[in-house]
C-alpha positions in Angstrom: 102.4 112.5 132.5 102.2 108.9 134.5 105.1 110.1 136.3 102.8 113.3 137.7 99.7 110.4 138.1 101.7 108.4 139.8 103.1 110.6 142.1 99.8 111.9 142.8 98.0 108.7 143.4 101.3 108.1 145.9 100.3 111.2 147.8 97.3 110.4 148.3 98.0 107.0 149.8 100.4 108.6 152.1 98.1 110.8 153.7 95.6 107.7 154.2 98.3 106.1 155.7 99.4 108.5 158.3 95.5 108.9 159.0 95.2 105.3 159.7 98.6 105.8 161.9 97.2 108.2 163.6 94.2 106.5 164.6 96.1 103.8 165.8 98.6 105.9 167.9 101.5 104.4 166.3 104.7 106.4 165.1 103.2 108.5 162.0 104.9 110.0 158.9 106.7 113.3 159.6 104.7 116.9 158.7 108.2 117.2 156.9 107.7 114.8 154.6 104.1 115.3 154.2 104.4 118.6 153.1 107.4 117.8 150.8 105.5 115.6 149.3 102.5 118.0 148.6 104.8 120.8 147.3 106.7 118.3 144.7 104.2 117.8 142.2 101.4 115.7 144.8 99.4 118.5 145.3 96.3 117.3 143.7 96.9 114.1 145.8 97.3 115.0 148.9 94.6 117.9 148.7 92.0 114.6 148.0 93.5 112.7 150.3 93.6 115.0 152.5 89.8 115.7 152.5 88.9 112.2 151.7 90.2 111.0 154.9 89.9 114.4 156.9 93.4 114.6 157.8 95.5 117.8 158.3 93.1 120.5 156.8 92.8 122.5 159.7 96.6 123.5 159.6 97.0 126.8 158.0 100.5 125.7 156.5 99.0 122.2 155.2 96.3 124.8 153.3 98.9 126.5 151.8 100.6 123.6 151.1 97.8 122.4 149.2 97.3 125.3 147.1 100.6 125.6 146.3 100.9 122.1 145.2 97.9 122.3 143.1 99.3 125.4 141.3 102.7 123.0 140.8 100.5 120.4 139.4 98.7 122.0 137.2 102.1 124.1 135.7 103.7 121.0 135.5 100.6 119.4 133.6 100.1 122.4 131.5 104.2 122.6 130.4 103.8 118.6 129.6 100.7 119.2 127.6 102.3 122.0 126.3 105.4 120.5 125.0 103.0 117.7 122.8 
C-alpha cells in the first residue's frame, strides 16, 4: 500500500516537473513516459498533478490516460485491501 502512495506521490511530482520544464523551454519528460507512468498504478497522481499545475488536460489521450489510471488505482487498492 506505500508502494501504490509512493508511486503516486512520484507521479505527481513528475508532472510538476515537466510543467516547470516546459515553462522554461528546456528539454521536457517524454509524453511516453508520462503516460506510462499514469497507466501503472499513478493514476491518481498524475490526474492531481495534472490539474494542480494545469499541465496536459486538454489532450484527449492524457484524459483517458487519467481515467484509466484511476480505475488501475483504485483495483489495485481495492485487491490490497482486499487481501487484509
Amino acid at each position: 500500500m506505500l508502494l501504490l502512495l509512493f508511486w503516486n506521490v512520484f507521479s505527481f511530482l513528475v508532472y510538476g516537473l515537466d510543467k516547470g520544464k516546459a515553462r522554461k523551454g528546456i528539454y521536457r519528460i517524454s509524453e511516453k513516459k508520462l503516460l506510462l507512468i499514469t497507466y501503472f498504478f499513478g493514476g491518481v497522481g498524475a490526474y492531481i498533478g495534472a490539474y494542480f499545475f494545469h499541465h496536459k488536460t486538454r489532450k484527449w489521450y492524457f484524459q483517458i490516460a487519467f481515467i484509466a489510471g484511476v480505475i488501475l488505482d483504485l483495483a489495485l487498492f481495492y485487491i490490497i485491501w482486499s487481501w487484509r
